[in-house]
C-alpha positions in Angstrom: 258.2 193.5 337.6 259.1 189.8 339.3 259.6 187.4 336.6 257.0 184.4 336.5 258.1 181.2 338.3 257.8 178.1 336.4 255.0 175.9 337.3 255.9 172.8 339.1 254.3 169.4 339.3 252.1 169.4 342.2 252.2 167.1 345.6 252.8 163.1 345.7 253.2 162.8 341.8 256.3 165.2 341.9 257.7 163.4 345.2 257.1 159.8 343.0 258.4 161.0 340.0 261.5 162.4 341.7 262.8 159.4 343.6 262.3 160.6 346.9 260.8 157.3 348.0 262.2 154.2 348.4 262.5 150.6 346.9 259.4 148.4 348.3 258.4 144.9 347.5 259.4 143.3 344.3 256.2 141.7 342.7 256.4 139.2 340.4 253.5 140.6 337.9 252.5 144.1 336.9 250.0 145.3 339.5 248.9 147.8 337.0 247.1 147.1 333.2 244.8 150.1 332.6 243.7 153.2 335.4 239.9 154.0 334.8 239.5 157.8 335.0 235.6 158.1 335.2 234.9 156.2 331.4 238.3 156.8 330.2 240.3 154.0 330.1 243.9 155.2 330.6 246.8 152.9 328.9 250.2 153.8 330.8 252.8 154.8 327.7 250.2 154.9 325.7 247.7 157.3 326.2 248.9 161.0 326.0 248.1 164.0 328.0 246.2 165.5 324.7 244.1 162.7 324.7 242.8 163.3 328.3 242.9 166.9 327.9 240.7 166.5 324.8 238.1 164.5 327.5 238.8 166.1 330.6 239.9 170.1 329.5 242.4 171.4 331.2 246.0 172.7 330.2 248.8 170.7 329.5 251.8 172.3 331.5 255.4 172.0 331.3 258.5 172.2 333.8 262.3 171.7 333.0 264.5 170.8 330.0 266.1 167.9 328.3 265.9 164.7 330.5 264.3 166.7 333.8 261.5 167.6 331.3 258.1 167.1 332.5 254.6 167.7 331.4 251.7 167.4 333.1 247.6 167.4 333.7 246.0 168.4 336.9 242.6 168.5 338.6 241.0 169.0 341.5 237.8 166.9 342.5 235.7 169.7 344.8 235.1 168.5 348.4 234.7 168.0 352.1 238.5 167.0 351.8 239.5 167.8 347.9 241.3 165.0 345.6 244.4 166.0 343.5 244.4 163.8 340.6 247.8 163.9 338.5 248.8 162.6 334.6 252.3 163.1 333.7 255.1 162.3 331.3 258.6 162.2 331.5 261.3 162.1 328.7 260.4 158.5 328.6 257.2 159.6 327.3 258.3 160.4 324.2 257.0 163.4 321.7 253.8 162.8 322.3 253.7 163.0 326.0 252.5 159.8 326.7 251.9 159.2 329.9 253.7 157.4 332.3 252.9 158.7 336.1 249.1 159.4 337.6 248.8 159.8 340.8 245.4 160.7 343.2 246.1 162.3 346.4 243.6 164.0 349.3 244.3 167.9 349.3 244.1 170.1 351.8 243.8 172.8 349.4 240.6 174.2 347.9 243.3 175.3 344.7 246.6 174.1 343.6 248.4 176.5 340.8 248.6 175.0 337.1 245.2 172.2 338.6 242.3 172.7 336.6 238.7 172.3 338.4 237.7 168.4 337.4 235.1 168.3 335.6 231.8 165.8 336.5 233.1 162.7 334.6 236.3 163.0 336.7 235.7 162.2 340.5 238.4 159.4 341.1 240.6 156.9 339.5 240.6 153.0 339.6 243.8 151.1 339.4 241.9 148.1 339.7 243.5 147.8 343.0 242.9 149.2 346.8 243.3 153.0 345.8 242.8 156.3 347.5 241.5 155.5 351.1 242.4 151.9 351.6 243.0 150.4 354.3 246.6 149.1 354.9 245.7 145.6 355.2 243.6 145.9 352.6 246.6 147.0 350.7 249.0 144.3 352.1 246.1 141.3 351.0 245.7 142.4 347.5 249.9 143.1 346.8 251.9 141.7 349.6 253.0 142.3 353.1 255.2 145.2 353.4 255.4 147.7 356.1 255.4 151.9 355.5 258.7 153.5 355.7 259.5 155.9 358.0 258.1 158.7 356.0 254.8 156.5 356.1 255.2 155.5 352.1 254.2 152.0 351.3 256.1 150.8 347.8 255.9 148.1 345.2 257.9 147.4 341.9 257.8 145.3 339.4 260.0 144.7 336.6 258.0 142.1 333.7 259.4 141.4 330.0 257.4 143.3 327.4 256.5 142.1 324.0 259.1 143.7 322.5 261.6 141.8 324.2 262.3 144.7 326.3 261.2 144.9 330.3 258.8 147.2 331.7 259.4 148.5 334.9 255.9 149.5 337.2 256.2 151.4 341.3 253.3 151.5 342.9 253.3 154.0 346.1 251.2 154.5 348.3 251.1 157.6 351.3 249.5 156.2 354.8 248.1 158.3 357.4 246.8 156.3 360.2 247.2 153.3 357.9 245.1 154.6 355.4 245.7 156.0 351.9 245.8 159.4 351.4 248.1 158.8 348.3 248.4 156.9 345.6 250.8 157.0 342.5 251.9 155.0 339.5 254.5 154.8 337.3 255.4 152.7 334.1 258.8 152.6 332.1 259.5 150.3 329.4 263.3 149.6 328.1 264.3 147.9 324.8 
């Protein structure tokens, strides 16, 4: 009997949270406060994945040990083109899985292994910036002129003090097809 493979966090949110894109624009302010997911207001390192699991369902799921240790919620939105809709937490999330990535993406695929069918409150997120389906100059007016990379991945950082007299690091990426975004993902790390 072949052994069960490990789930594995799914699309853009496991290409963000793995590095594979690179530096953008330094901003000089957080782009990010809170992400809306339908009437859940969703506080990055504070909000934990048993929070939104407790609104949304879904199960939390797991992937790798120590520092490479991630856990995450997924669901797919139903549609002409479906939306993959990622919460995640790192090490830096702490015990209580805090969360510290979400990322929206378009899917090709009517399933993704370990995503859970959204249910009607969840239909899209709102960074309170041009999200999924922007246009790129939308995108360049509201955070600054930067051009995609050549893997079409459109990035911006910022690193702010927090109250704590630590600094808080935000990326915001974005995935362009035909200078629209098909992608979207945020991070948030704070430092003492």
């Amino acid at each position: 009997m072949p052994a069960h493979a490990e789930p594995s966090l799914p699309g853009f949110a496991n290409e963000v949270l793995g590095n594979r894109v690179v530096s953008g624009k330094a901003l000089k302010k957080a782009p990010v406060k809170t992400v809306k997911a339908g009437d859940l207001e969703v506080k990055p390192e504070i909000t934990t994945l048993t929070v939104i699991a407790a609104k949304f369902g879904g199960m939390i799921q797991h992937h790798g040990d120590a520092g490479d240790s991630t856990y995450w919620l997924c669901y797919l939105v139903p549609g002409k083109e479906a939306v993959a809709i990622t919460f995640a937490s790192g090490e830096i999330g702490g015990d209580e899985h805090a969360v510290t990535v979400i990322s929206i993406e378009n899917s090709a695929a009517s399933s993704i292994e370990g995503c859970s069918a959204a249910p009607a409150g969840l239909t899209g997120l709102d960074f309170g910036i041009p999200g999924l389906g922007s246009k790129l100059g939308a995108i360049t007016r509201a955070l600054g002129r930067e051009k995609p990379d050549t893997a079409n991945r459109l990035k911006y950082n910022s690193t702010t003090a927090s109250a704590d007299e630590g600094s808080k690091l935000q990326t915001l990426t974005y995935r362009l097809q035909n200078d629209v975004a098909t992608g979207v993902a945020f991070t948030q790390a704070s430092t003492d």
